[in-house]
matplotlib code that plots the C-alpha trace (Angstrom):
import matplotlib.pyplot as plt

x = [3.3, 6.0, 5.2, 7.8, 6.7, 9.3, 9.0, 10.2, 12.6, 15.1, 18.2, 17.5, 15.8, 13.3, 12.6, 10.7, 9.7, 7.5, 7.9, 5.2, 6.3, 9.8, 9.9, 13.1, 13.5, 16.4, 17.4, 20.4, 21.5, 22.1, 20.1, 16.8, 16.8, 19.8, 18.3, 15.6, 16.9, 19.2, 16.0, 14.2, 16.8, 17.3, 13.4, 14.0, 16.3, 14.7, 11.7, 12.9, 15.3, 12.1, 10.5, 13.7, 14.2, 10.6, 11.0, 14.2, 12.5, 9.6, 11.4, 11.6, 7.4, 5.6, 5.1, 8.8, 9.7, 7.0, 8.6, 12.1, 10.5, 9.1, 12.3, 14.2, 11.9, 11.4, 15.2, 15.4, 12.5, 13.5, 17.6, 16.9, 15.4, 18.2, 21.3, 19.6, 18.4, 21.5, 21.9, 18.2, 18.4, 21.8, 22.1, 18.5, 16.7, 20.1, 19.9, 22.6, 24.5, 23.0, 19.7, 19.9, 21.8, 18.6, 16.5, 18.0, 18.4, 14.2, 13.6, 15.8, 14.4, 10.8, 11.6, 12.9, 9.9, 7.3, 9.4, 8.4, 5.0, 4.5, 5.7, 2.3, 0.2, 1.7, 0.8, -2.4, -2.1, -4.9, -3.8, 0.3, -1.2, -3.2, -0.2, 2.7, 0.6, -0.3, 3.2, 5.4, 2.5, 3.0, 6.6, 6.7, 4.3, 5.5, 9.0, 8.3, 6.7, 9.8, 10.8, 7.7, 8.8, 9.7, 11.0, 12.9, 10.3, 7.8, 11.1, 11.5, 8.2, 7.8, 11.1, 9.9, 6.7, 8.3, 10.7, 7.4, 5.7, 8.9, 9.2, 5.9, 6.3, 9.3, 7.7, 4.9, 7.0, 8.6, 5.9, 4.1, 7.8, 7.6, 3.7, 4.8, 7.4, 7.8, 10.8, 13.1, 13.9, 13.6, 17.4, 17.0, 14.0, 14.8, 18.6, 17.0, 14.8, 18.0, 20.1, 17.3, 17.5, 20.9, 20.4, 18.3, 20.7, 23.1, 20.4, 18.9, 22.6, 22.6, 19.9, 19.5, 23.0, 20.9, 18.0, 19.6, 21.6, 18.6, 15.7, 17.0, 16.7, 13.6, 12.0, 13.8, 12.7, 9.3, 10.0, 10.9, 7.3, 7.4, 9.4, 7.9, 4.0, 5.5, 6.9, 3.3, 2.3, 4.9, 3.5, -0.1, 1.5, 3.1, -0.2, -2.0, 0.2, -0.3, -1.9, -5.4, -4.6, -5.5, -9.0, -8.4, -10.6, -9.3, -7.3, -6.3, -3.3, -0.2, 3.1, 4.3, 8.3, 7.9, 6.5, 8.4, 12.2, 11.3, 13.6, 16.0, 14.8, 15.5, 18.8, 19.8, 18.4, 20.8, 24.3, 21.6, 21.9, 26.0, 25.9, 24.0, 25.5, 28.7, 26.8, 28.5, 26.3, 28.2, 28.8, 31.3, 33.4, 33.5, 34.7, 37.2, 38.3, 38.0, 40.5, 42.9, 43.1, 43.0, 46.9, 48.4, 45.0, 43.1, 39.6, 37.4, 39.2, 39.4, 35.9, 35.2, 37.5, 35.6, 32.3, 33.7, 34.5, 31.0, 29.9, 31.9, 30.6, 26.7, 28.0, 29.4, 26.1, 24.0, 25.7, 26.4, 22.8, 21.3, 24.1, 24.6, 20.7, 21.3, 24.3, 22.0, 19.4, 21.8, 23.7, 21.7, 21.2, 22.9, 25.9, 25.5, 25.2, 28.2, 30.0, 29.3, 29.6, 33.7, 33.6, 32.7, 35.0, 37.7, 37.0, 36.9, 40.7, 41.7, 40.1, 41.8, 44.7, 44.7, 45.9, 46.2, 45.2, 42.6, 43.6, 44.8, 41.1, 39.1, 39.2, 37.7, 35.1, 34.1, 34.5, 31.9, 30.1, 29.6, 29.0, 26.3, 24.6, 25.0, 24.0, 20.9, 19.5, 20.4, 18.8, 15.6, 15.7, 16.4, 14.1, 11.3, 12.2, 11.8, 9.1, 5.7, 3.8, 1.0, 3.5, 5.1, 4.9, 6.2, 9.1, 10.0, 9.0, 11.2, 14.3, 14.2, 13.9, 16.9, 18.6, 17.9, 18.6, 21.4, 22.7, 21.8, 23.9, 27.2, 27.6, 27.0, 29.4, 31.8, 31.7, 32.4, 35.4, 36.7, 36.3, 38.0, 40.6, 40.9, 39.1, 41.4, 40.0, 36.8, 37.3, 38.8, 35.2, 33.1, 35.5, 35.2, 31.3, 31.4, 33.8, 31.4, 28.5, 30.7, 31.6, 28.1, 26.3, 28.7, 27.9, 24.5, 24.9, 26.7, 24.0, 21.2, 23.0]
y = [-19.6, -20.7, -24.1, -26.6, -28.5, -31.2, -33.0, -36.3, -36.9, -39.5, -38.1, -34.5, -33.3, -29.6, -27.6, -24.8, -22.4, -19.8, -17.0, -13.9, -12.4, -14.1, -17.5, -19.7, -22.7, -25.1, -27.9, -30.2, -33.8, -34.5, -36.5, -35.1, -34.6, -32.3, -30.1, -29.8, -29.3, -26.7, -24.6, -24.9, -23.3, -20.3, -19.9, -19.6, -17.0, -15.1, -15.4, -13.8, -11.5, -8.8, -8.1, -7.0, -4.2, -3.2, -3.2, -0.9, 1.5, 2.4, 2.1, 6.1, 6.4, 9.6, 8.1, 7.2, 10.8, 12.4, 10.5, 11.5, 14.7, 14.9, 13.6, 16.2, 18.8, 17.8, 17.8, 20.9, 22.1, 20.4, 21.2, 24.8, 25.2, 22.6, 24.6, 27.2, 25.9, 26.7, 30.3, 30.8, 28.8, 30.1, 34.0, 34.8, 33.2, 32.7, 29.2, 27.2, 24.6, 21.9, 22.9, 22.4, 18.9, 18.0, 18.5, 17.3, 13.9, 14.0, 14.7, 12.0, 9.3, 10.4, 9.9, 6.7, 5.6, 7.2, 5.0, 1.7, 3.2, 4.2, 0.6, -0.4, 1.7, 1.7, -2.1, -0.8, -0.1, 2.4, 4.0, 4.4, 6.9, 9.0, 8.4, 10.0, 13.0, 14.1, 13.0, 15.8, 18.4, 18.2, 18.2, 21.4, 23.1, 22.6, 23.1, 26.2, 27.6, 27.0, 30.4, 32.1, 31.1, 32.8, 30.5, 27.5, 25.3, 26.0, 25.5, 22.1, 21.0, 22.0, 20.5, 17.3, 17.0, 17.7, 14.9, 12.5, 13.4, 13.1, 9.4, 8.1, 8.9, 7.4, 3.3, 4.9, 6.7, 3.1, 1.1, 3.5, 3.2, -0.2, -0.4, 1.5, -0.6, -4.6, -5.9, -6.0, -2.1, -2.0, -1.0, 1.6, 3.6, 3.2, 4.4, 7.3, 8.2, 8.2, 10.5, 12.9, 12.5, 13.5, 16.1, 18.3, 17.9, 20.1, 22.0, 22.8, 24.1, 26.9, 27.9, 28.7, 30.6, 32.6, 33.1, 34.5, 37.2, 38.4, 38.4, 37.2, 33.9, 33.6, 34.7, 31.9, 28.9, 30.6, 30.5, 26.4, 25.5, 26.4, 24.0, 21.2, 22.0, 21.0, 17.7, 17.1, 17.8, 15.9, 12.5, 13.3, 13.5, 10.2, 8.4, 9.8, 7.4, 4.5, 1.3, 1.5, 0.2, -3.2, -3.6, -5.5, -6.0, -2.9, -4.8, -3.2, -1.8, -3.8, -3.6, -7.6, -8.2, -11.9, -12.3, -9.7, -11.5, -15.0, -16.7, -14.6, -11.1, -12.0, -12.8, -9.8, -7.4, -8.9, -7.6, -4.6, -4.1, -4.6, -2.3, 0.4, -0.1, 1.3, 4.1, 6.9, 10.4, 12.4, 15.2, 13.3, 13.1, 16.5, 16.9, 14.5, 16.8, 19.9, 19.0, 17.6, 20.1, 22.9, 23.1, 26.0, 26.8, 28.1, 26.5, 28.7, 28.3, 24.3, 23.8, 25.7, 23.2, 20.2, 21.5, 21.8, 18.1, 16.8, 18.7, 16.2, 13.7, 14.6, 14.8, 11.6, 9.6, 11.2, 10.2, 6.8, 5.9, 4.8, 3.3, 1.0, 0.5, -0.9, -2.8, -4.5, -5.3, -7.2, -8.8, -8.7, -6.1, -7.6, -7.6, -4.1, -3.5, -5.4, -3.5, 0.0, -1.8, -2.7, 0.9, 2.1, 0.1, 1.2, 5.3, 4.4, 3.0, 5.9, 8.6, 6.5, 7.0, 10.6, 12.2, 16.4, 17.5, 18.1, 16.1, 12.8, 13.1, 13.9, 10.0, 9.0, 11.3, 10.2, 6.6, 7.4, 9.2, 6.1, 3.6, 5.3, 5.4, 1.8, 0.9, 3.0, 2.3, -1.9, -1.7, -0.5, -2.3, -5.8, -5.4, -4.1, -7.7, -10.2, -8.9, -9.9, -7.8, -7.7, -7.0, -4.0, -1.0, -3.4, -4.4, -0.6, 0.7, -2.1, -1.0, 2.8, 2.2, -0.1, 2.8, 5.2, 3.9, 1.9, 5.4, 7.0, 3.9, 4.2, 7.8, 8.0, 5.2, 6.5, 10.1, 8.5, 6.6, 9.8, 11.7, 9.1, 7.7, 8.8, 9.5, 6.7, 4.9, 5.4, 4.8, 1.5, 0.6, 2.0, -0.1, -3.3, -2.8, -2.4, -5.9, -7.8, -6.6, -7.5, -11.2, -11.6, -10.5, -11.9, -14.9, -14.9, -14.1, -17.3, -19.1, -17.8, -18.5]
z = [-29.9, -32.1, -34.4, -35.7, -38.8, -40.1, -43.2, -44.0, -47.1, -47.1, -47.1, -46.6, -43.6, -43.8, -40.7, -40.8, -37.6, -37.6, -34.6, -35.3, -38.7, -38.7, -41.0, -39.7, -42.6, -42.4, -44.6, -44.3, -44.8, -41.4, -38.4, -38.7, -34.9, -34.7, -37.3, -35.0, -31.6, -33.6, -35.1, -32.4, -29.8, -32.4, -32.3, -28.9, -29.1, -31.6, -29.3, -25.8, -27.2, -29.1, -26.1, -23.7, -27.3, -26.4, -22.5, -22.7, -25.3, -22.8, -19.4, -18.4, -19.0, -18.0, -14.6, -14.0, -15.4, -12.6, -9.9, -10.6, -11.1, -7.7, -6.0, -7.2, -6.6, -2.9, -2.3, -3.6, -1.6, 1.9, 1.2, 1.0, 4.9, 6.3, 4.7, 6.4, 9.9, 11.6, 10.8, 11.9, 15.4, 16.4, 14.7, 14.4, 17.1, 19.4, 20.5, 21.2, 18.9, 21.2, 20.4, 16.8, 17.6, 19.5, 16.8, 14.5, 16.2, 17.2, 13.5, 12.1, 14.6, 13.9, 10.5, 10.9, 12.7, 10.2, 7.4, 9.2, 9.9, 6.6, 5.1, 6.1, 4.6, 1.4, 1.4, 0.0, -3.7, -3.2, 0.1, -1.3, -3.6, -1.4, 0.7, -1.0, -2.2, 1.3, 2.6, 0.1, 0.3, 4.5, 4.2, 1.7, 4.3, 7.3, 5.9, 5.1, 8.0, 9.8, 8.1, 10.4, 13.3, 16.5, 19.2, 18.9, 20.1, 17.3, 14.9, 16.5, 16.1, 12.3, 12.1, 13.4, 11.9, 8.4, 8.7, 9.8, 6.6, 4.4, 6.3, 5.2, 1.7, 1.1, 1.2, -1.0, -3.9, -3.9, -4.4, -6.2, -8.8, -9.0, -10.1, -13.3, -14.5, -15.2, -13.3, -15.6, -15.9, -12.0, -11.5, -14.4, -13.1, -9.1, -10.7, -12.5, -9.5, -6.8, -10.1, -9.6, -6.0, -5.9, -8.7, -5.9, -3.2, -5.5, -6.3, -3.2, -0.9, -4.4, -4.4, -0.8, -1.1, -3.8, -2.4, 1.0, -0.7, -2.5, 0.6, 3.2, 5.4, 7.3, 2.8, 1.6, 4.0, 3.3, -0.5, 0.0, -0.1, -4.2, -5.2, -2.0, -3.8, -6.9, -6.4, -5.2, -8.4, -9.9, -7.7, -9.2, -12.4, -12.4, -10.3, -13.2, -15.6, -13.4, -14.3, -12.4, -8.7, -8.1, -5.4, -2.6, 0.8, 3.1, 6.1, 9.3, 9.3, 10.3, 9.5, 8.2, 9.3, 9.4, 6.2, 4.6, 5.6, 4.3, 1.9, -0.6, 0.7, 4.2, 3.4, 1.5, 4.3, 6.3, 4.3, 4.1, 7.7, 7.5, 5.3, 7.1, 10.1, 8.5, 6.4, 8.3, 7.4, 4.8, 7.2, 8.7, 5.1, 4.9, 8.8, 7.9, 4.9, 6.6, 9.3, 6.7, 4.7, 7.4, 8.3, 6.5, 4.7, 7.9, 8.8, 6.7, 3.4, 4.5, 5.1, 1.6, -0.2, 2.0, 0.6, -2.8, -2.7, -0.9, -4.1, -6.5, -4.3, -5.0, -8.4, -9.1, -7.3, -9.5, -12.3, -11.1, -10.8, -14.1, -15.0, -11.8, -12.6, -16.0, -14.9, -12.2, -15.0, -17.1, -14.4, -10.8, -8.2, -5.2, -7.8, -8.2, -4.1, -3.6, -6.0, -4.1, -0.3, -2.2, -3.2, 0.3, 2.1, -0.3, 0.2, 3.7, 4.1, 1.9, 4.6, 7.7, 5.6, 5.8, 3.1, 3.3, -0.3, -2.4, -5.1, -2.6, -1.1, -4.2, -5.0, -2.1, -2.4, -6.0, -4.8, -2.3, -4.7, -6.9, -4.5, -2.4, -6.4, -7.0, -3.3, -2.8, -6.7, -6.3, -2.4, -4.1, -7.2, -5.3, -2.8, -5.8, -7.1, -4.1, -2.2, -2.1, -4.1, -1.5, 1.0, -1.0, 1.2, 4.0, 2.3, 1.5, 4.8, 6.6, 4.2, 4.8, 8.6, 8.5, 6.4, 8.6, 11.9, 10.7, 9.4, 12.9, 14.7, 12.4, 13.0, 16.5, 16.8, 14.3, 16.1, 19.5, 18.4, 16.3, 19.9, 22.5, 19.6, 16.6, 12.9, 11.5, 14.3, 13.3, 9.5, 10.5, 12.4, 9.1, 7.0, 8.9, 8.4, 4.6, 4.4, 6.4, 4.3, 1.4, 2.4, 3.0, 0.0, -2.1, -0.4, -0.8, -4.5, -5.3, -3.0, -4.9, -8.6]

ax = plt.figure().add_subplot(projection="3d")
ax.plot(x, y, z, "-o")
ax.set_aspect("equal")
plt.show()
């Protein structure tokens, strides 16, 4: 606690503050008062600007480092089985195309549902542990089994049940993040954990193209479950590092939606929501590039150019993250999310547009890239910072399942308007999203400033 000690004199006024080590003296032949008021607002300064040094020095701790760890390692884990999934339902097992559409839709809407599920477990400081370990040791196992099996049903239902598991971790490795870190390196760690993220959706497509040259497919799902076990490890790692968790009565298990959307947070998961409900799936950028780009270049040579760019796209998010984190440190996260929903709604005009070269679309694609880092770091970091800390896992569990359903609702709407109008259509709809979400949060910004 910093002391002021004036002496008297009759002309010439002495002040003298003392802040830990640091010895602030002042004399001048002024009003005593000014003087004062003058020394006392640099001891201020002096005061609150040592511990933000400390606090950036020690923001990427062992436990941040074994969460990134982890996400990566999943991605890697779970990206090698889905770049693969197709070949095995429809060449090795010879299924239809429709039958990997349904499964894909059950496993995504399970997922969903396990996220809201999962919010309200994770509400337990001691449960969100347990939590995220068993949830990435189920989905590296049951991921990998998918390379055993024989029929399509069994492939749907380790399909499935994977994507449950991956679900309920996600409100857990949330909380769990933001129990290792004060708030004000929040954007920073959720920005370094999304970077890794991103990292092992590079990762994961290569290696699988690796992996099925040298054994083969149904080895190479099998061979997912190494890196899956690992980021398990990874999440013990990083709970290993974590302050002890706090004790609290055990109370039966309900997920708290009311509670969760009063005051600031409620209002920001609504431009959330605008936003999601104009977060078209990826896939469809690359369909959007692959038909571009397929007139005089032939599908196949297209789609490989389209994949090239989705790659740039991974690319740029990943190293968009931190930085977007440490921009929403300094100057706010919803900032920070409106900056990527602008971005978004940008890259969005620019594919209605239309252009037919690689170079004309690789700026929508890095625009993309960048805005889905700043979006998905700020959405975590902002939430991190208005919940209720007893309603943690709530708060996360209610923002992944309004990212993933919002994500299910604007491509299924986007799709239908590219099929009975047109992809500039389509674009126009995702665009009109990302403005509304824009108005809004800026809105809300100036309302909360």
């Amino acid at each position: 606690m910093a002391a002021l000690r004036p002496t008297s004199a009759p002309k010439w006024e002495t002040v003298r503050l003392m802040v830990g080590s640091v010895d602030l003296v002042v004399r001048c032949k002024v009003n005593p008062l000014v003087a004062w008021r003058l020394v006392a607002w640099l001891g201020k300064t002096a005061a609150m600007s040592e511990p933000a040094t400390e606090t950036q020095e020690r923001w990427l701790g062992p436990g941040v480092a074994g969460i990134g760890t982890a996400s990566c390692l999943a991605d890697v884990g779970h990206e090698v089985p889905t770049a693969l999934l197709p070949n095995l339902l429809t060449v090795t097992l010879g299924a239809p195309a429709a039958a990997l559409g349904l499964i894909e839709g059950v496993s995504d809407g399970l997922a969903g549902a396990a996220r809201l599920a999962g919010g309200a477990i994770a509400d337990d400081p001691q449960r969100r542990r347990a939590q995220a370990v068993a949830g990435y040791t189920t989905t590296a196992v049951l991921s990998s089994l998918i390379g055993g099996a024989t029929t399509v049903w069994q492939v749907g239902i380790l399909r499935a049940g994977a994507w449950a598991a991956r679900g309920l971790r996600v409100p857990a490795r949330n909380a769990l993040l933001a129990d290792l870190v004060p708030a004000s390196v929040y954007g920073r760690a959720y920005g370094f954990e999304r970077a890794m993220d991103n990292l092992g959706a590079i990762v994961g497509p290569l290696l699988a193209l690796a992996l099925v040259g040298l054994v083969g497919v149904r080895t190479a799902i099998a061979l997912s479950v190494i890196p899956g076990l690992l980021a398990a490890l990874a999440i013990v790692y990083a709970i290993r590092h974590a302050p002890p968790a706090e004790q609290r009565e055990r109370q039966p298990l309900r997920l708290r939606v009311r509670p969760v959307l009063t005051g600031r947070l409620g209002r920001l998961m609504v431009g959330v929501s605008a936003f999601e409900f104009g977060n078209v799936a990826a896939t469809l950028l690359i369909l959007r590039a692959s038909e571009l780009l397929a007139p005089g270049r032939g599908q196949d040579r297209a789609t490989q150019l389209a994949l090239g760019l989705y790659v740039a796209y991974n690319v740029a998010a990943t190293v968009a993250s931190v930085p977007a984190g440490r921009l929403g440190d300094r100057r706010g996260a919803v900032l920070v999310l409106a900056l990527g929903v602008g971005l978004f709604a940008l890259a969005y005009a620019g594919f209605a547009a239309g252009a037919a070269t690689v170079l004309a679309l690789a700026p929508w694609f890095l625009a993309a890239g960048v805005a889905i880092g700043c979006v998905e770091t700020a959405e975590h970091a902002a939430v991190a910072a208005l919940d209720p800390v007893e309603l943690r896992g709530s708060a996360f569990g209610l923002l992944a399942a309004v990212q993933s359903f919002g994500n299910l609702v604007a491509s299924a709407i986007a799709g239908l308007l590219w099929t009975t109008a047109s992809p500039r259509v389509a674009f126009g709809y995702l665009a009109f999203w990302m403005l509304l979400a824009l108005l809004w949060l800026l809105a809300a910004r100036r309302s909360s400033t």
